[in-house]
N, C-alpha and C positions, 0 to 999 in steps of 0.2 A: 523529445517529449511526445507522448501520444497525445494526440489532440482532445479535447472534451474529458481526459480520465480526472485531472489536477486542474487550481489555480491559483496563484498568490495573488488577488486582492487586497484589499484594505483591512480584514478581519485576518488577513495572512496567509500560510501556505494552508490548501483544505485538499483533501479530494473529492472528486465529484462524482455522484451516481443519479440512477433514475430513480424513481417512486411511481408506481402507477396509481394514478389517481383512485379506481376501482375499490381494489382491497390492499392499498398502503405498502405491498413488499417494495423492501429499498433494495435496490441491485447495483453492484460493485464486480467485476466492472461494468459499465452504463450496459444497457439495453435502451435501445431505439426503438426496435421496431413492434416488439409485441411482448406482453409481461409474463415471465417465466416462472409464473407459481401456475400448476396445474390445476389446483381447486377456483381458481379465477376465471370469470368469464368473458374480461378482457376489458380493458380500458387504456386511455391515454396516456404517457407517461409523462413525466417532468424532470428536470433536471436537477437535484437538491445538494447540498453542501453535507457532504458528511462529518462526524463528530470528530473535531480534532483528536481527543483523545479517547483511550480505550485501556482495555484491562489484557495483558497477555494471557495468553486462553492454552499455547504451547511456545515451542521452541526449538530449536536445532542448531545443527549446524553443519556447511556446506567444505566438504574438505580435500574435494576433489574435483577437479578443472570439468566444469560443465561440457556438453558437447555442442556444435553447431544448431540452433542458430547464435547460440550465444556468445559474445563477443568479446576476446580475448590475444592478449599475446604471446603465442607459445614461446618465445623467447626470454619470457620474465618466468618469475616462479611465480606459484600458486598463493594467491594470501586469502587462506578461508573465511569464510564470514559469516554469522548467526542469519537465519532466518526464524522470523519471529510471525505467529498465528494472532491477530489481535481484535478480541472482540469490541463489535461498537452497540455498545447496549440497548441505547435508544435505536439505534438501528434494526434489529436484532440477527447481524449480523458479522461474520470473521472475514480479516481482510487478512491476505498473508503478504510480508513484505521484509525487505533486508532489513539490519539494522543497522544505525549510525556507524559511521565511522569509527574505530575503535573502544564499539559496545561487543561482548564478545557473551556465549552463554554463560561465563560465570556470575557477568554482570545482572542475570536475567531471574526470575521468581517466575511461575505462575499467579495471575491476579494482580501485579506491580504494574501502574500506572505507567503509560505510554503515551506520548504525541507523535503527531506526524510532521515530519522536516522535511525539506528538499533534499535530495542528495543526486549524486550524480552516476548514473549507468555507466558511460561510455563520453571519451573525447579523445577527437583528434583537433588535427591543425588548426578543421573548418568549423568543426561543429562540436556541442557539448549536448549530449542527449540525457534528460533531464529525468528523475523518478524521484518516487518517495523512501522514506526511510522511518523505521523506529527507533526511538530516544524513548529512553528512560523519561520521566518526567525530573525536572530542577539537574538536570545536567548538562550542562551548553558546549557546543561545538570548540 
């Protein structure tokens, strides 16, 4: 899990970004140190809960074994996976991110309601490294 991007609290799984106080851009992934809208003259950032849900804005799909750094087992075959563009309105912002576990583009429309779930990047033995995912909305794991 990257640290400060996500959190499942009590409202549930969310992603996290900043907001700089100044002039309001919300940024995904966070920015710390200084707010990256160039018309801005600069202010404090914060750290805000972003919109569970969103509208898909695009769409694709991944159908060929990424290259290093990306983590895989040449040993197994390929299982391709949608990557899904997904605007957060009140945000006014697009996050790009996998999608669920056997969501695939068929399953996918532009402007069709989307949440954010856990899913899982990568695990071995030790460790299970943790990210987000798109779902359709009203379709459960």
């Amino acid at each position: 899990m990257v640290d400060g991007w996500f959190a499942d609290d009590g409202d549930g799984f969310r992603l996290l970004g900043t907001r700089c106080v100044a002039c309001a851009s919300v940024f995904f992934p966070r920015e710390d140190a200084h707010c990256r809208n160039p018309g801005c003259p600069g202010g404090d950032l914060e750290e805000v809960p972003l919109s569970r849900r969103g509208r898909v804005w695009s769409y694709t799909d991944s159908r060929y074994r990424p290259p290093s750094p990306y983590v895989t087992n040449p040993e197994l075959p390929w299982e391709p996976y949608a990557l899904i563009a997904v605007e957060l309105e009140s945000e006014r912002i697009v996050v790009l991110g996998q999608a669920a576990s056997g969501v695939t583009v068929a399953d996918l429309t532009v402007g069709m309601e989307v949440e954010v779930v856990p899913g899982v990047l990568h695990e071995d033995a030790e460790t299970i490294w943790t990210t987000w995912h798109w779902r359709p909305t009203g379709v459960r794991a």
